[in-house]
N, C-alpha and C positions, 0 to 999 in steps of 0.2 A: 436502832429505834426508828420506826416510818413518822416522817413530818406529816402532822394535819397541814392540809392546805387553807388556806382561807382563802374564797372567793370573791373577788371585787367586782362589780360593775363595770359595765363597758362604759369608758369614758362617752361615749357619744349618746347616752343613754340622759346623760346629766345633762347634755344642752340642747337638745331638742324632746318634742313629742315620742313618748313610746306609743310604736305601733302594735295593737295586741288586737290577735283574732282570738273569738272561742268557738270554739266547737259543740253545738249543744248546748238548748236554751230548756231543758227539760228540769229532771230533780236537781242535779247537782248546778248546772247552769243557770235558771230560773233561782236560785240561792246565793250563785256566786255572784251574776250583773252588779245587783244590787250593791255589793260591797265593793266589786270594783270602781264603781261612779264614786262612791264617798273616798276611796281612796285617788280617784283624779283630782277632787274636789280639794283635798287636803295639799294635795301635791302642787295646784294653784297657789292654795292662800301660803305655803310653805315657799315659792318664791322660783318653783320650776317652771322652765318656759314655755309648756307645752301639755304637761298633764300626760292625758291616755288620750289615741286613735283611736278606739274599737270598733271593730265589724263581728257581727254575730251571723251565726251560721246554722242553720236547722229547716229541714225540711216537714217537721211535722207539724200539728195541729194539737189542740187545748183536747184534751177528751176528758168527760164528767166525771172519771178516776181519777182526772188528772188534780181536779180542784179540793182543793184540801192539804192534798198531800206534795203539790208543787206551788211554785209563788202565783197560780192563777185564781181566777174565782168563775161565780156561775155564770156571767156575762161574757166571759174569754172562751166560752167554747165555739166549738167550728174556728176557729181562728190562730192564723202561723203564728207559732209560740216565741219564733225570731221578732216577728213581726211587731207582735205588742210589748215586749220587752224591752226593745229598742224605743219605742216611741212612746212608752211610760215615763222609761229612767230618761228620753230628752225632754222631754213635758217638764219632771219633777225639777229635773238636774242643771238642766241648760245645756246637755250636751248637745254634739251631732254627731252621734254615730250611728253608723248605718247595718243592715239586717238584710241578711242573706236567705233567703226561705226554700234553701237549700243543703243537700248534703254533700260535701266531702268527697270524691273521689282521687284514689290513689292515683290516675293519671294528671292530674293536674298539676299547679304552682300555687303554692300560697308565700305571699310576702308580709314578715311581721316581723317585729322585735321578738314578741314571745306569743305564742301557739298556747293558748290552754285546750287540755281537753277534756268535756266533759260528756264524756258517751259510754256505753255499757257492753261495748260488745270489742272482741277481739279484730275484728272486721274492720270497723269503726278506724281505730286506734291506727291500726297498720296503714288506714289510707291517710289518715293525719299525717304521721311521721312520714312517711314516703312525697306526700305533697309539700312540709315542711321542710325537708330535706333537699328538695329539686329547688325549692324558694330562698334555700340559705339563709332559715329563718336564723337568729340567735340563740331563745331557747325553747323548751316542750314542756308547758307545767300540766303534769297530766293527773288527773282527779277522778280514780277509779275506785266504785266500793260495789259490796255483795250485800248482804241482808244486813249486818249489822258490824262491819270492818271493811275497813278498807284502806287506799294508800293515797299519797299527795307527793309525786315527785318534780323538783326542778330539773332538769337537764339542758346540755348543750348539743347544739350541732356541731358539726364539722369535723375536723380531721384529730383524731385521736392522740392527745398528750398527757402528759401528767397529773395536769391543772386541767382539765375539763370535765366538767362535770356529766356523769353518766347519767344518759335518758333513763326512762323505764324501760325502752327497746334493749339496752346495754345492760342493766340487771337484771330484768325478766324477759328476758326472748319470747315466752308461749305467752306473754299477753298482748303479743303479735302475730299471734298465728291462728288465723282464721280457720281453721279445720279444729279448734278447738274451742270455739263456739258453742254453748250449749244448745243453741237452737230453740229456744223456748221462749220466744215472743211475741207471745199471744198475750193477746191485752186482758185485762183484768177484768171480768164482769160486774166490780163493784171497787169503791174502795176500800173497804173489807176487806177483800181478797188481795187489793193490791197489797196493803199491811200486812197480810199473813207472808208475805214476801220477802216485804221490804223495812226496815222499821224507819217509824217517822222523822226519826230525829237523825238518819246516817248521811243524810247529804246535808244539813247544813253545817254537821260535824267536822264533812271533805271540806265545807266551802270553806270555814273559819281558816283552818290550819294552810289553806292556800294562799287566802286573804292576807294572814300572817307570813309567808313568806315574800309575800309581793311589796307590804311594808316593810317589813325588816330592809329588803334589799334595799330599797330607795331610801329610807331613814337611816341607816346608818353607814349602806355603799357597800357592806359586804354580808356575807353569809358562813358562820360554824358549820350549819348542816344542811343537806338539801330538799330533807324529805321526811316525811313522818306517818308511821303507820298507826291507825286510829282501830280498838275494840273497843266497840260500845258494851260487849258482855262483860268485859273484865274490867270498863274501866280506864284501859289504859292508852296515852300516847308512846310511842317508842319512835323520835327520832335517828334520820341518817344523817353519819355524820362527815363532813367531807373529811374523809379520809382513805388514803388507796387499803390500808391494808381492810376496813371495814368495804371497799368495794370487794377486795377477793374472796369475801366469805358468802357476797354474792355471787361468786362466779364470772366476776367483770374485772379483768385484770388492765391498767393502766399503765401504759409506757412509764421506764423511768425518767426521772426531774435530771434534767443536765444538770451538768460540772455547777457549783455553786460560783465558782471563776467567773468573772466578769458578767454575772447573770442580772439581770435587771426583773424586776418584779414592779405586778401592779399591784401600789398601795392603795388598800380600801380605809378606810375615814368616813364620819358619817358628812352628810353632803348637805343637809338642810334643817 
């Protein structure tokens, strides 16, 4: 019978600041900021010593499609969507974190606790994990939808064991692989059009079940599952759940767990 693992938090995660980058302050990003601030927020009054870092990252601007259907409105256009996100939620929030009005490039370093990503293209993504990976970030929470489903994966970096949790690079390879891009990003003539797309409600669907993982972790210090796949046509959530034999039915097979002999494990507890 294959043991579910249960995942615990990196000890060093509880006594300092977690440092989180996102990627993408657009549909899904412009959704998620906001939930991340009220979970720093929490994570103060709850008696942690440091809250959230955040640095946002995006190179683009607010366009008139964009208002409605992302967290902007009509006075945000022409203007870096890192830009006013970041210096809303520290107006609102009291934060300081700071705003990148930039994209991503797979030659770089990024340094964080956890990496979210919230960008749409194959392209994207591959240069995240690759600059995440050179950063030796900790984890990839990557927040990926199409018209109306999509997914929300936790993952780990580093070197491949038992207990670690598989990225989205580790279960889905081709949503790494830029030659598999549809190439169709040409912006919307209305938002109308953008809608006949995209439907309204699937990015803040990704944001919640992201949001919810981020709390889980710190609230109670470990995680069942690490991932949840979200259709809005049917309805349904379908969590992943850490467990190796449910990674092999993705095609992501995990070293096995050493000798039970003298094996030490990290106990997760809730922390706050």
């Amino acid at each position: 019978m294959n043991e579910i693992v249960k995942h615990a938090i990196p000890p060093e995660m509880v006594q300092r600041a977690w440092k989180v980058a996102v990627v993408g302050a657009g549909g899904t990003g412009s959704a998620f900021l906001p939930s991340l601030a009220r979970l720093h927020h929490a994570m103060i009054e709850l008696g942690h010593p440091g809250g959230i870092e955040c640095t946002v990252f995006d190179d683009d601007t607010v366009s008139e499609t964009n208002v409605g259907r992302q967290g902007f409105y009509p006075n945000d256009v022409g203007q870096h969507k890192a830009l006013l996100m970041v210096n809303r939620l520290n107006n609102l929030m009291g934060t300081e974190w700071l705003a990148e009005p930039r994209r991503i490039d797979a030659r770089e370093t990024l340094y964080a606790d956890i990496v979210v990503g919230c960008v749409d293209s194959r392209h994207a993504r591959h240069a995240i994990v690759r600059a995440a990976e050179r950063g030796r970030c900790a984890y990839y929470l990557d927040c990926g939808n199409e018209t109306d489903r999509g997914q929300v994966i936790l993952g780990e970096f580093g070197k491949a064991r038992h207990d670690r949790l598989p990225h989205v690079g580790d279960l889905f390879p081709d949503l790494l692989d830029a030659k598999k891009d549809r190439g169709d990003d040409t912006p919307s003539c209305s938002m109308a059009d953008a809608l006949r797309k995209q439907s309204l409600v699937i990015n803040q669907a990704i944001s919640v079940q992201a949001f919810n993982l981020l709390w889980t972790l710190f609230r109670t210090g470990s995680l069942s599952f690490s991932g949840v796949f979200v259709n809005l046509a049917t309805g349904r959530t379908n969590p992943i759940p850490i467990d190796p034999a449910a990674w092999v039915r993705f095609g992501y097979e995990a070293p096995p767990a050493p000798e039970k002999k003298g094996r030490k494990s990290r106990k997760s507890k809730a922390i706050f």
